[in-house]
C-alpha positions as CSV (number, residue, x, y, z in Angstrom):
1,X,4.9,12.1,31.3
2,X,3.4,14.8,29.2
3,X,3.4,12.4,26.3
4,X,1.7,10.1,27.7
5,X,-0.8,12.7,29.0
6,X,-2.0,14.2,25.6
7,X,-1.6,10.5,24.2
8,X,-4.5,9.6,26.7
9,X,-6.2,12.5,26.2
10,X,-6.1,12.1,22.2
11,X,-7.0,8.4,22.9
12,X,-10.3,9.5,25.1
13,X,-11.9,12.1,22.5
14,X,-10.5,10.2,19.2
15,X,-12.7,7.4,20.6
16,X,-10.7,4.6,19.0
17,X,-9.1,1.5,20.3
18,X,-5.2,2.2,20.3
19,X,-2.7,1.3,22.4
20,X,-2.0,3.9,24.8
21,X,2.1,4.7,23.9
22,X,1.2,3.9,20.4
23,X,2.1,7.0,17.7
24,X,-0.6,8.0,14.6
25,X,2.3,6.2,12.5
26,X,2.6,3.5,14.4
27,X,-1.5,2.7,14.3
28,X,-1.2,3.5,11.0
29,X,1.6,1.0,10.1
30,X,0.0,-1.6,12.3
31,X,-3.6,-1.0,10.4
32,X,-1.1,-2.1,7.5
33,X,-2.6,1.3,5.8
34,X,-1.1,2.7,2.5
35,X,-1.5,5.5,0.0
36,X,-5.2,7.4,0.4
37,X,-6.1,5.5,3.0
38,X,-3.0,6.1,5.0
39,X,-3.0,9.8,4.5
40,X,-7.0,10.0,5.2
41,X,-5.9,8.2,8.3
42,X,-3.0,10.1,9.1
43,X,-4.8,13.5,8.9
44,X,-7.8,12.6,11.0
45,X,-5.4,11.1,13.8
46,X,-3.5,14.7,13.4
47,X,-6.9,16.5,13.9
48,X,-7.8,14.5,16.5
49,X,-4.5,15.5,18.5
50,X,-4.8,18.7,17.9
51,X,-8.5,19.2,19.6
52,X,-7.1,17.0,22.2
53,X,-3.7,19.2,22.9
54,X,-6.0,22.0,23.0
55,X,-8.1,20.8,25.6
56,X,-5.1,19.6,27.7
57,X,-3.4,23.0,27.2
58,X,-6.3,24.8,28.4
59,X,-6.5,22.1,31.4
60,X,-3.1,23.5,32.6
61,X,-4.0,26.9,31.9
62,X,-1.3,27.6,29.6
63,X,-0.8,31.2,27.5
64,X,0.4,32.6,24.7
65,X,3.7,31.0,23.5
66,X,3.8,28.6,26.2
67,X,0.7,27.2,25.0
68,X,2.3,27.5,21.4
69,X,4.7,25.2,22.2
70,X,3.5,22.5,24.3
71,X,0.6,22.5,21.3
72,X,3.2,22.1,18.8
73,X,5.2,19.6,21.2
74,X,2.2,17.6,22.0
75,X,1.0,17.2,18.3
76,X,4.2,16.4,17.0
77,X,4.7,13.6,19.8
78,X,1.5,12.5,18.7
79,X,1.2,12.4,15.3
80,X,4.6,10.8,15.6
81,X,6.6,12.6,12.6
C-alpha cells in the first residue's frame, strides 16, 4: 500500500505517462533506453521520487528517523534498485 502510495505520488509531480506499479527500471527498460540516455533517465526518475517521497512524508507528518526511513524506503521502491 505504501508503494503504491509514493508510486502515485511520484507519478502525479513527475508528470509522465507510466504505468502506475511500474519501477524507474522498469520504464526505463520498456523505453528500451541504454547507456547516457538510460542513466540521464534513471537519475531524473530518482529526483523525481525523491521530491515526491518528501512531499508524502510530510503528508503523514513523519520526523526524524522515521521520516529517514520511509524516504529511503520509498525511493528505493521507486527507483526500483
Amino acid at each position: 500500500m505504501l508503494k503504491k502510495i509514493c508510486l502515485i505520488a511520484a507519478l502525479a509531480f513527475a508528470g509522465s505517462a507510466f504505468a502506475q506499479d511500474a519501477t524507474c527500471m522498469a520504464n526505463a527498460t520498456e523505453k528500451k533506453l541504454a547507456g547516457a540516455a538510460k542513466n540521464s533517465f534513471l537519475k531524473k526518475c530518482e529526483k523525481d521520487a525523491a521530491a515526491s517521497c518528501e512531499i508524502t512524508s510530510k503528508e503523514k507528518k513523519l520526523a526524524g528517523a522515521a521520516k529517514a526511513s520511509f524516504t529511503k524506503k520509498c525511493i528505493k521502491d521507486t527507483v526500483g534498485s
